[in-house]
Backbone bond lengths (Angstrom), bond angles and torsions (degrees), N, CA, C in turn:
res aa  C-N    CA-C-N  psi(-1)  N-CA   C-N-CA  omega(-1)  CA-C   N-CA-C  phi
1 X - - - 1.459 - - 1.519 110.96 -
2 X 1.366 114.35 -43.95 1.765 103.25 179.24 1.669 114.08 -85.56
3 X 1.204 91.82 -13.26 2.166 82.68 172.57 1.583 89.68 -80.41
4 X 1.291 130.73 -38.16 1.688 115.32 -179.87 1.366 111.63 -56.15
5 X 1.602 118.84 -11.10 1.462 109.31 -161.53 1.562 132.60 75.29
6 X 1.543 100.45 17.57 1.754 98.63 158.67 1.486 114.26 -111.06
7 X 1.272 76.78 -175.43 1.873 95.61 -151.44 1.458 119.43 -116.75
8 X 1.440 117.55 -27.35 1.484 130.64 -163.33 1.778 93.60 -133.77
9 X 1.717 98.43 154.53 1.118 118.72 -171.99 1.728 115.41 -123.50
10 X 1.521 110.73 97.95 1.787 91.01 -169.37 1.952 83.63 -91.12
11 X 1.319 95.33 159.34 0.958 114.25 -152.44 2.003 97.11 -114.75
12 X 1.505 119.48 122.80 1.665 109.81 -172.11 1.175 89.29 -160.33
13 X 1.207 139.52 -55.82 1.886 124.93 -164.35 1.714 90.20 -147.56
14 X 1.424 94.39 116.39 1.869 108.89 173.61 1.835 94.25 -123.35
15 X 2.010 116.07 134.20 0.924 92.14 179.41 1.506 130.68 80.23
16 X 1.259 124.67 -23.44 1.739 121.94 161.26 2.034 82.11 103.47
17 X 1.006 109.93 11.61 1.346 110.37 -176.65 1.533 116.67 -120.75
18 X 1.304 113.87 138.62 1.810 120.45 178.73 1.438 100.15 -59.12
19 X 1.357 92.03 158.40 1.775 87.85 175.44 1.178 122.44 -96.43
20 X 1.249 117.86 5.71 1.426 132.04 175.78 2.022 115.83 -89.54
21 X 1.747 84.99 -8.56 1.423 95.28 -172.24 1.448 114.07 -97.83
22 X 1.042 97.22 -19.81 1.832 103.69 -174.92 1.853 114.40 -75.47
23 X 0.929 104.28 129.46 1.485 102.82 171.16 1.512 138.34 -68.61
24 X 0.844 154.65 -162.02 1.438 153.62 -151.65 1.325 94.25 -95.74
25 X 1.673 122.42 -64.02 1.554 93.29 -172.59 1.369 125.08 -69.87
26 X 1.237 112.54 -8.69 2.036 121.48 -179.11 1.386 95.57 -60.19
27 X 1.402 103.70 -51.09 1.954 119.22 -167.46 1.812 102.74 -50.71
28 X 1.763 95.68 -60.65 1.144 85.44 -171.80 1.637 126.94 -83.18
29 X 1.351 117.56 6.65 1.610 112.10 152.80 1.052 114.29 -77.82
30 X 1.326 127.39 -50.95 1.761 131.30 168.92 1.736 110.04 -22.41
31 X 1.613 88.09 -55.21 1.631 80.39 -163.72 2.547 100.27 -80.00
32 X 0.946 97.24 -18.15 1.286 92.84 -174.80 2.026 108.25 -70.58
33 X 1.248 95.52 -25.95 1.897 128.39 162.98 1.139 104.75 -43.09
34 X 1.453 125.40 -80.23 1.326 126.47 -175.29 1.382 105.84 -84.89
35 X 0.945 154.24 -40.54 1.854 142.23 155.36 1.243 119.15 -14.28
36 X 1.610 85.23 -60.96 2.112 79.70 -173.07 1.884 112.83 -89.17
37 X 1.025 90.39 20.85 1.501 114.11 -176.83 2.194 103.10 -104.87
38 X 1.339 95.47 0.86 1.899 85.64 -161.02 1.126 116.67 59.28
39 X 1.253 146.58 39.45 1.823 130.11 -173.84 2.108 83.48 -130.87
40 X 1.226 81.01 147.20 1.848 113.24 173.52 1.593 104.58 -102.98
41 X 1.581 112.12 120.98 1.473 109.33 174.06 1.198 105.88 -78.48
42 X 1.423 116.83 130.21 1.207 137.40 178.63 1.394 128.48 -67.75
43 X 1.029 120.23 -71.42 1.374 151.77 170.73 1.316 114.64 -131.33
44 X 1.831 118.05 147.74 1.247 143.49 140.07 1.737 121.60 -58.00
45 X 1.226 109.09 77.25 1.428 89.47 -160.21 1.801 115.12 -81.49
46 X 1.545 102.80 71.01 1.859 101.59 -158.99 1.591 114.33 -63.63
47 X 0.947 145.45 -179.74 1.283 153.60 132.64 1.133 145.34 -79.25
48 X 2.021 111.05 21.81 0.839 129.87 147.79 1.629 143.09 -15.19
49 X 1.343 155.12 121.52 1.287 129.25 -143.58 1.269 119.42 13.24
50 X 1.155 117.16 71.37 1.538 142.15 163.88 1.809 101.89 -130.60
51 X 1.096 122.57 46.55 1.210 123.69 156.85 1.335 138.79 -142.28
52 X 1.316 140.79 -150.69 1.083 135.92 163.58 1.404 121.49 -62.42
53 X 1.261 135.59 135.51 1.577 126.77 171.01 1.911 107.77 -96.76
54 X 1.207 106.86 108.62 1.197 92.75 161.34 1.543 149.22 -40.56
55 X 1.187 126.58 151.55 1.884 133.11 -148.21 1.616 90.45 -0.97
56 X 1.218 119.23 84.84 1.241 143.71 164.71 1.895 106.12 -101.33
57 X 1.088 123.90 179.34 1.387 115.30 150.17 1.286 130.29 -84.93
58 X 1.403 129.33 -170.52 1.236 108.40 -153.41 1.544 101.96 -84.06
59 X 1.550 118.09 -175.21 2.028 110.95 -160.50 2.415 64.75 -88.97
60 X 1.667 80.84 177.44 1.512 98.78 -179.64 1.807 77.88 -111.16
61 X 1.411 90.36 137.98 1.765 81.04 174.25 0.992 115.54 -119.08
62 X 1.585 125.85 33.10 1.907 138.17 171.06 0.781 84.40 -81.64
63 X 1.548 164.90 -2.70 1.584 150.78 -167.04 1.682 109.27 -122.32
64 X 1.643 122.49 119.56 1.232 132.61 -160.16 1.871 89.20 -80.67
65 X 1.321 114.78 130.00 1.429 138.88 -175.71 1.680 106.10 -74.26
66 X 1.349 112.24 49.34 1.981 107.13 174.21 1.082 130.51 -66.05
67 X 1.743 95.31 93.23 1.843 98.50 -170.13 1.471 103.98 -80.03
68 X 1.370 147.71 -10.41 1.331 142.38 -156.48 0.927 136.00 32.15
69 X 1.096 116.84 38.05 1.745 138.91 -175.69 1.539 118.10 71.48
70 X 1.574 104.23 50.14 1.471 149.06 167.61 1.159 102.61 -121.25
71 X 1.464 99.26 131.33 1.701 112.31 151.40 1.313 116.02 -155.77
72 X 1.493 110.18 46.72 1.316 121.09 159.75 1.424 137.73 -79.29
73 X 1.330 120.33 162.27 1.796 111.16 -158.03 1.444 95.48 -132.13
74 X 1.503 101.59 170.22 1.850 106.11 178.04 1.036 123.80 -43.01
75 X 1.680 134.53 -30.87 1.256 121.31 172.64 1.026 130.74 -58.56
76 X 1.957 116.00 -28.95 1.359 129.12 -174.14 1.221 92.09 -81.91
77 X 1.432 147.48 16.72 1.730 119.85 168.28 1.297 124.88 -63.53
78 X 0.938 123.21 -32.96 1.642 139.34 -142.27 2.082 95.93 -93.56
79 X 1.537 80.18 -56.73 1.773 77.62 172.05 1.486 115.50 -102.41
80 X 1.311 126.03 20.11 1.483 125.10 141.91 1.222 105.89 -88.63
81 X 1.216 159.14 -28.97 1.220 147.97 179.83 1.602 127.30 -98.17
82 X 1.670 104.41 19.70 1.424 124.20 157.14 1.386 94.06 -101.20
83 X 1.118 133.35 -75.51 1.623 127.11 174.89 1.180 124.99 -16.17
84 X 1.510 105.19 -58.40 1.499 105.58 168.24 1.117 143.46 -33.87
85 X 1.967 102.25 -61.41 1.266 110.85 163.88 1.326 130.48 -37.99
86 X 1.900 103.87 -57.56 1.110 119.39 -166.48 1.862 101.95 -62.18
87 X 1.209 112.48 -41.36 1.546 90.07 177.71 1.405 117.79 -95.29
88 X 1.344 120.32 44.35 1.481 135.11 145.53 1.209 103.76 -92.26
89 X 1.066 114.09 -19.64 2.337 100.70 -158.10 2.028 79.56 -100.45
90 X 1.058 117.97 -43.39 1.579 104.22 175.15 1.628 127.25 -89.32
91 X 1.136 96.66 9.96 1.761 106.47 161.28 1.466 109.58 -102.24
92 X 1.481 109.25 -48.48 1.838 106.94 176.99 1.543 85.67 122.28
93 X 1.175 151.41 8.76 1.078 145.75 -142.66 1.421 97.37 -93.87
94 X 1.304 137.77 138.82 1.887 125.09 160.75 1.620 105.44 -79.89
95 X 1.233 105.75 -24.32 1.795 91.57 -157.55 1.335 94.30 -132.96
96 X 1.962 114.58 150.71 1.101 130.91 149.80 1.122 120.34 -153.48
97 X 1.640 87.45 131.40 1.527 116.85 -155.16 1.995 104.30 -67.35
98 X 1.431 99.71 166.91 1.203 97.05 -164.29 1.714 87.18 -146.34
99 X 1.573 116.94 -171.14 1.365 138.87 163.58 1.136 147.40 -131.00
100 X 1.063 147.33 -141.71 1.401 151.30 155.73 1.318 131.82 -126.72
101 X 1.243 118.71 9.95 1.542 121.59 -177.91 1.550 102.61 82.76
102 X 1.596 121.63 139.28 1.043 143.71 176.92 1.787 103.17 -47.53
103 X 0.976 97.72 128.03 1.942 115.49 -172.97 1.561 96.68 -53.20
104 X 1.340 102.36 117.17 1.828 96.38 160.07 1.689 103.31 -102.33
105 X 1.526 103.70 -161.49 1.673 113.28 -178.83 1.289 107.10 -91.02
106 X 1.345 125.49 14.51 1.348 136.08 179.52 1.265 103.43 -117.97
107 X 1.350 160.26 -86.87 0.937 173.06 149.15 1.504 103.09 126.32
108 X 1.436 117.06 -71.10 1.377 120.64 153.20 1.613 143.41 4.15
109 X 1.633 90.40 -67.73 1.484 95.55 165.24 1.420 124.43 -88.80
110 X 1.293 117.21 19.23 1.456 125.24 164.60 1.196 100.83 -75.26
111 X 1.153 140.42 -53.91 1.371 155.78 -131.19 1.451 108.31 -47.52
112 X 1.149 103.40 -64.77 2.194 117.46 179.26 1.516 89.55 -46.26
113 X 0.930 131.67 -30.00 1.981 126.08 -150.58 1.575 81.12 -91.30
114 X 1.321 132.38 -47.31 1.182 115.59 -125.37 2.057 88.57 -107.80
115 X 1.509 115.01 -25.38 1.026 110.05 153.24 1.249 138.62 -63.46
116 X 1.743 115.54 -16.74 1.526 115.70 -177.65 1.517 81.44 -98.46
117 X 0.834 145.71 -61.39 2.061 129.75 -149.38 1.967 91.35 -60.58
118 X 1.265 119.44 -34.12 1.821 106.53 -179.22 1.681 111.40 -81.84
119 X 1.315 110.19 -31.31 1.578 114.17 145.01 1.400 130.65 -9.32
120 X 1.824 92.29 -77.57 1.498 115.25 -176.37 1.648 108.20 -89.56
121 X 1.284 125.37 -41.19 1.640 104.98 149.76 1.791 129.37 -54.76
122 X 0.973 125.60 2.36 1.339 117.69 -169.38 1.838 92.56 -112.16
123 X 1.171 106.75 -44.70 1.920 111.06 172.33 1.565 92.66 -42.55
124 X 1.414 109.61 -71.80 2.056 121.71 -165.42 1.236 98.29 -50.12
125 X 1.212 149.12 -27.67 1.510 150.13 -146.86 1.647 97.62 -102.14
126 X 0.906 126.39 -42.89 1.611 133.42 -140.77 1.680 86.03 -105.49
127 X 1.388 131.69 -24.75 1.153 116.38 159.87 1.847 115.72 -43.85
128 X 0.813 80.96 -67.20 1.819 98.23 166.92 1.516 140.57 -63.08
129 X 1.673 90.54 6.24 1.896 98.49 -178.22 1.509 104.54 53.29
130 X 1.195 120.23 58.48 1.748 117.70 -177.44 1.717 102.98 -140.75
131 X 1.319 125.18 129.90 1.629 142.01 149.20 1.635 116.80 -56.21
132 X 1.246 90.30 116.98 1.821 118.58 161.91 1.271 97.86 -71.94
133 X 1.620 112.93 108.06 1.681 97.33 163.07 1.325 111.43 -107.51
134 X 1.173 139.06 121.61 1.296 138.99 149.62 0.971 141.70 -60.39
135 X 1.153 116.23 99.24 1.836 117.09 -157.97 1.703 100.81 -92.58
136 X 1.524 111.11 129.28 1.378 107.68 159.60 1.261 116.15 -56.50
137 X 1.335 124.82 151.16 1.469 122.75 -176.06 1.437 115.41 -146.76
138 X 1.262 151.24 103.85 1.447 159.61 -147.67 1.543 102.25 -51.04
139 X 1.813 107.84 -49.06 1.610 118.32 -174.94 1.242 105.85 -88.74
140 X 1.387 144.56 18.44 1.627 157.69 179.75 1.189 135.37 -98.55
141 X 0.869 132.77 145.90 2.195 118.68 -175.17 1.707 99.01 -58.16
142 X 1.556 116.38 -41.81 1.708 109.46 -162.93 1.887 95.28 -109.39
143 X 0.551 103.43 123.33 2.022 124.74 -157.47 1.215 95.72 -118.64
144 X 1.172 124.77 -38.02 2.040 103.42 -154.54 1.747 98.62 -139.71
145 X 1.096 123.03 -178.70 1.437 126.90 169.12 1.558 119.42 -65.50
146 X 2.004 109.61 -45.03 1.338 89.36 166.46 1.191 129.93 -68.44
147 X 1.224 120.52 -7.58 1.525 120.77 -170.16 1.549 99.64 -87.69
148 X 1.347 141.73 -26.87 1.278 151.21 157.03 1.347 112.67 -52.94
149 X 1.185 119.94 -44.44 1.727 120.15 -155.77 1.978 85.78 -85.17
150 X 1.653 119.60 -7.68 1.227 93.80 -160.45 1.719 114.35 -111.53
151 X 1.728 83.06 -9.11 1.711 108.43 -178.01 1.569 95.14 -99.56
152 X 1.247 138.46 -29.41 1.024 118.96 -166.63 2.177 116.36 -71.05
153 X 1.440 96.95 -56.45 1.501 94.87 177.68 1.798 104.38 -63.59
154 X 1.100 138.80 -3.87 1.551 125.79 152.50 1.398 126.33 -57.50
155 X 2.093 106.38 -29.16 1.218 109.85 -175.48 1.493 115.11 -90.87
156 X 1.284 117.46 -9.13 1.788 136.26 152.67 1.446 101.07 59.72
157 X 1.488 118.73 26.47 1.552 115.73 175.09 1.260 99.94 -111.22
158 X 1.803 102.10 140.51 1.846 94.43 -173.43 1.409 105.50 -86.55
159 X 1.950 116.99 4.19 1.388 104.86 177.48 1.456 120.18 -120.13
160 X 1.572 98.08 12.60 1.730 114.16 145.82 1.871 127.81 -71.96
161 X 1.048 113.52 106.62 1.664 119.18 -140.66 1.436 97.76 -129.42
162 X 1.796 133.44 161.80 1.065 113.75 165.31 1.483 111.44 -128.62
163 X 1.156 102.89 158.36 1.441 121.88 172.32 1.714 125.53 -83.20
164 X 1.148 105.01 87.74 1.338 91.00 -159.84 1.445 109.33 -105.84
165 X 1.598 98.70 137.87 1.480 115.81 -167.10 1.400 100.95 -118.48
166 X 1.629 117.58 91.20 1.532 109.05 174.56 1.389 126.30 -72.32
167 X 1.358 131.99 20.22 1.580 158.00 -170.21 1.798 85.45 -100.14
168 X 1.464 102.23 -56.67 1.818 100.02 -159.09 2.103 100.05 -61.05
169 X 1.742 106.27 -31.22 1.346 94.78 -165.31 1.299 133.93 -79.56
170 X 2.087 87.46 -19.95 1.515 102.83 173.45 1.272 113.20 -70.38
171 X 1.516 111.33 -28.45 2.011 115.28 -178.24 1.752 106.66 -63.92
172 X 1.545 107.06 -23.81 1.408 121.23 177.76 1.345 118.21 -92.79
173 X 1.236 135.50 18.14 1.509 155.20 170.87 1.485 100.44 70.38
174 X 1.044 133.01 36.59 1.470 127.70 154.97 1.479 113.05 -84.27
175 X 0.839 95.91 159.48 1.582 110.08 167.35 1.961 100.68 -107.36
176 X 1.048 100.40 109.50 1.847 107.11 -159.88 1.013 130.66 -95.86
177 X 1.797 99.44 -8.31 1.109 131.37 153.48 1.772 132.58 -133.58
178 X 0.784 136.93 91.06 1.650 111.79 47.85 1.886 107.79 -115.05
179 X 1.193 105.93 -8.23 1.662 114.10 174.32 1.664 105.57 -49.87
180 X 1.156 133.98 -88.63 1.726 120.47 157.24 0.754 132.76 8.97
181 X 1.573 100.64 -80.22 1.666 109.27 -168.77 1.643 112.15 -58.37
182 X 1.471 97.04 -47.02 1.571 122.23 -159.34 2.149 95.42 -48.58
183 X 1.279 104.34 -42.38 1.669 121.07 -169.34 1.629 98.24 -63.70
184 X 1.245 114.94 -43.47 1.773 90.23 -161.23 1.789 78.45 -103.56
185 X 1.835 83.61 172.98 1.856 127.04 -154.51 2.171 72.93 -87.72
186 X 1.197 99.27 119.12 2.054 104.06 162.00 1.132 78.98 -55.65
187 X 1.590 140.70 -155.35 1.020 141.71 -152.23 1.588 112.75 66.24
188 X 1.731 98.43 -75.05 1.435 109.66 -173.85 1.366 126.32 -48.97
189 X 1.516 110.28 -23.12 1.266 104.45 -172.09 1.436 137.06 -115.20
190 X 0.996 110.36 120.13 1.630 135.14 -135.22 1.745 99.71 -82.74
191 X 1.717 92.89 -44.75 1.653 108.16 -164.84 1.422 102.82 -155.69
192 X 1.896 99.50 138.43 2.002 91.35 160.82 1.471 100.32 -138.58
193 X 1.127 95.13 167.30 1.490 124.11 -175.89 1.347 108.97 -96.93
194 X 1.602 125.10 139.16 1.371 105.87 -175.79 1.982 86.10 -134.42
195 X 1.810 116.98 124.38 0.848 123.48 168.96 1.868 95.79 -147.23
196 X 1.634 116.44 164.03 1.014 109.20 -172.10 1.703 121.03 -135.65
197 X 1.146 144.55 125.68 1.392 117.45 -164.27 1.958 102.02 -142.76
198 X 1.256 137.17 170.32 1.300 121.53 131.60 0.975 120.62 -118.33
199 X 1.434 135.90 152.97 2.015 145.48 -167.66 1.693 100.69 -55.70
200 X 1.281 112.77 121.69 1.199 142.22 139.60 1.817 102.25 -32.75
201 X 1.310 111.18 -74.54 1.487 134.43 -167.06 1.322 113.92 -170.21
202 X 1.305 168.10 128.09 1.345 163.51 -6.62 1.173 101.73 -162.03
203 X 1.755 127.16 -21.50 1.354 106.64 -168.79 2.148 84.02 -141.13
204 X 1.062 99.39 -0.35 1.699 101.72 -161.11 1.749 88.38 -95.50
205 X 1.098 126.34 122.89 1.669 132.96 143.83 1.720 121.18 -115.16
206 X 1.694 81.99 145.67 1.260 101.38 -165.43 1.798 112.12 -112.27
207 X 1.433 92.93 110.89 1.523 98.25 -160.34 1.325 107.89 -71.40
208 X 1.395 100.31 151.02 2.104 106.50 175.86 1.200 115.25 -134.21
209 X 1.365 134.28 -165.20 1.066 145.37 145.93 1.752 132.38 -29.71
210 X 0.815 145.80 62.53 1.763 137.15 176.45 1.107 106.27 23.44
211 X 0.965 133.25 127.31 2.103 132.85 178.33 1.650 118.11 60.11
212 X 1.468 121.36 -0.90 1.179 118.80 -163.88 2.107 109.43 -99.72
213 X 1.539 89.13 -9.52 1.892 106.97 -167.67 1.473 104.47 -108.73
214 X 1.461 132.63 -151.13 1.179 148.11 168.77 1.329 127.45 -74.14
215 X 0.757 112.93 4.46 1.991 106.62 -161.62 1.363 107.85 -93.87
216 X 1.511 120.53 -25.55 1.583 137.65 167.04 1.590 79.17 66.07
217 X 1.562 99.21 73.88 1.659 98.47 137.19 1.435 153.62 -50.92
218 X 1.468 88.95 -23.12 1.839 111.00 -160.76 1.544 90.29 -101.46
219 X 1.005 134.83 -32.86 1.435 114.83 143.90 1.570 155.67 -55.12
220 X 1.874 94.83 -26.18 1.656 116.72 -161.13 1.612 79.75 -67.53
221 X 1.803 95.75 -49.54 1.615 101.04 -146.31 1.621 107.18 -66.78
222 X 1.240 108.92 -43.23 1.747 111.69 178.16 1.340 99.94 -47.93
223 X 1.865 128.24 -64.33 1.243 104.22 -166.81 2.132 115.37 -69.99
224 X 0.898 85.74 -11.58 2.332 81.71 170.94 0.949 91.81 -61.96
225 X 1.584 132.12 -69.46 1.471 119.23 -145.84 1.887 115.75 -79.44
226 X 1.888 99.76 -23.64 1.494 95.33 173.55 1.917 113.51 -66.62
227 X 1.561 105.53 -23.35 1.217 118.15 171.71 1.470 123.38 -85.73
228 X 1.010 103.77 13.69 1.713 109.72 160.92 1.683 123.78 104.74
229 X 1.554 106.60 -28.14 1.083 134.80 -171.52 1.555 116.85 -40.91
230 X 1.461 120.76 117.84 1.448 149.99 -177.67 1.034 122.21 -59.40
231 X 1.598 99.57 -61.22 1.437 100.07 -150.73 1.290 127.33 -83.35
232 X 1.912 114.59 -132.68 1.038 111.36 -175.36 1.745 114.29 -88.23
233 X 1.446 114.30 168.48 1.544 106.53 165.48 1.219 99.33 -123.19
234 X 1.359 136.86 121.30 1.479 121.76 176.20 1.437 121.28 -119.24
235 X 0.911 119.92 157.34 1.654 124.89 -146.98 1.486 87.53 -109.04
236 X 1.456 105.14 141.87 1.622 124.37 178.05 1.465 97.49 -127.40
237 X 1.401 94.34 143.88 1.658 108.61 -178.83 1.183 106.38 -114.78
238 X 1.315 120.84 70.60 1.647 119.71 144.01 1.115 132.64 -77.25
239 X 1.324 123.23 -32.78 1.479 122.85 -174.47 2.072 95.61 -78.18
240 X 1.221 83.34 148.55 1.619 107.99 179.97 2.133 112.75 -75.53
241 X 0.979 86.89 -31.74 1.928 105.96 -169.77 1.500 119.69 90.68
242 X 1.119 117.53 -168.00 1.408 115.45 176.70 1.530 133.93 -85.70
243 X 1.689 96.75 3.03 1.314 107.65 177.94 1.527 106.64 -133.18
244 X 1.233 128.44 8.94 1.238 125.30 -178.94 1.759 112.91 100.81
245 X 1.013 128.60 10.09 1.170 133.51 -128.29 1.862 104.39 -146.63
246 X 1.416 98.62 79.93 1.890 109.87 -165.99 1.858 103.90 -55.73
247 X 1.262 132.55 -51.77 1.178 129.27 145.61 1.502 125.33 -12.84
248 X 1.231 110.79 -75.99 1.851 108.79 -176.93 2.043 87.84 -63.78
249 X 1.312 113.07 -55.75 1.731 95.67 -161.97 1.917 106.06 -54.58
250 X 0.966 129.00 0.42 1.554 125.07 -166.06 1.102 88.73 -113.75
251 X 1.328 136.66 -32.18 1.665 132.82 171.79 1.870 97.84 -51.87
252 X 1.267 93.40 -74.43 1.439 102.05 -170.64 1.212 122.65 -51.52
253 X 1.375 129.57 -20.52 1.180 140.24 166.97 1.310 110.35 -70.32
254 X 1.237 131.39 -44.42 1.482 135.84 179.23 1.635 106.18 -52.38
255 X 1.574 95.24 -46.82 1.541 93.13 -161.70 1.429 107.76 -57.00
256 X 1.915 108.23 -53.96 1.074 112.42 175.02 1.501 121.99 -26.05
257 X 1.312 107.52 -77.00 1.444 127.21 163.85 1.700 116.33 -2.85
258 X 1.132 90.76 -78.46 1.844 121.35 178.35 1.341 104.74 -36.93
259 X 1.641 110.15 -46.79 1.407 110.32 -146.90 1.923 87.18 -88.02
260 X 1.699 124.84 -56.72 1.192 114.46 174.55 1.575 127.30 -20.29
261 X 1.416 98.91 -42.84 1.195 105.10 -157.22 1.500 131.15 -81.78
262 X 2.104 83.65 -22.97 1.413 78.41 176.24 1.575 110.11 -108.92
């Protein structure tokens, strides 16, 4: 990561392990890991509403279920999302990202559920000076930017924030740029994710290179930064590379990255 030239560390599977799973001393080598390394933890990236919603409608099951070495259920919210916090305030982290519950064929009538559980995480959070990020998510009730720009002012917390992944909206038939972006208030957005793919067929994407697929990076990013935008960009490793080989594709993605940006 630092011969690629990054800087920040979001934080999701250390070890073949969730990060919500590791205990205090895992945490605290992790974080002594990236310290003496120069890197800033970025994000908590938990898997928080990443589960089933109860008497919900039924899950839509065209959407592949990526627990990331999670397989926790609604009961565990309450005390996964004290954990969380707590290993934001001992990583240094401001934000951890969150979801919407596994996509049913309704999506819609999730909505009340999915505004009161970011509700009551954003109250628990703000004890702690910490960001709810809500990441759109392809397999999730809120998938795209409009669906963000429309749940978010319902949740009326200024430290309920989103994470926006314009990779997740194009896999969700948006056009995410500039249609996406264009829908939610900047303001909202706390954090994005930068991965890149074009559709296989309607629900299948086919990951590539950073700037090399559909998502028109070289636009997303010009309009963030003509729009003011801070924060972090963090690189997701889905694509495999050209040899099979997730290492060289996250190299190359960086570069890409690097080079958009500046």
């Amino acid at each position: 990561m630092k011969k690629a030239g990054l800087t920040g560390a979001e934080l999701r599977v250390i070890g073949s392990k969730n990060i919500l799973d590791l205990n205090d001393s895992e945490l605290d080598e992790a974080r002594e890991l990236i310290g003496s390394r120069g890197f800033e933890a970025v994000s908590i990236a938990s898997p928080l509403l990443k589960c089933v919603l109860p008497n919900a409608p039924a899950l839509d099951e065209r959407f592949q279920h990526d627990v990331f070495a999670s397989k926790h259920t609604f009961a565990d919210q309450e005390r996964l999302a004290a954990r969380a916090f707590d290993i934001a305030e001992r990583m240094g982290a401001k934000i951890v990202r969150v979801f919407s519950y596994w996509r049913t064929v309704e999506p819609a009538k999730t909505h009340d559920a999915v505004v009161a559980a970011l509700r009551k995480l954003g109250e628990a959070a703000a004890q702690s000076g910490l960001i709810v990020g809500l990441e759109n998510e392809h397999a999730c009730n809120i998938s795209t930017g409009a669906d963000a720009a429309a749940i978010l002012p319902r949740v009326g917390r200024a430290n309920v924030k989103l994470v926006w992944d314009p990779a997740n909206a194009f896999v969700s038939g948006e056009k995410s740029f500039p249609d996406g972006y264009n829908a939610l208030p900047k303001d909202s957005i706390a954090h994005v994710h930068a991965k890149d793919c074009r559709m296989k067929d309607a629900h299948t994407p086919e990951w590539g290179a950073v700037g090399d697929m559909e998502v028109n990076w070289r636009g997303q990013i010009a309009a963030l930064l003509a729009d003011g935008y801070a924060g972090w960009i963090s690189l997701e490793t889905h694509w495999k590379g050209p040899h099979g080989d997730k290492m060289e594709a996250s190299t190359i993605c960086a570069r890409r990255l690097q080079a958009l940006l500046s």
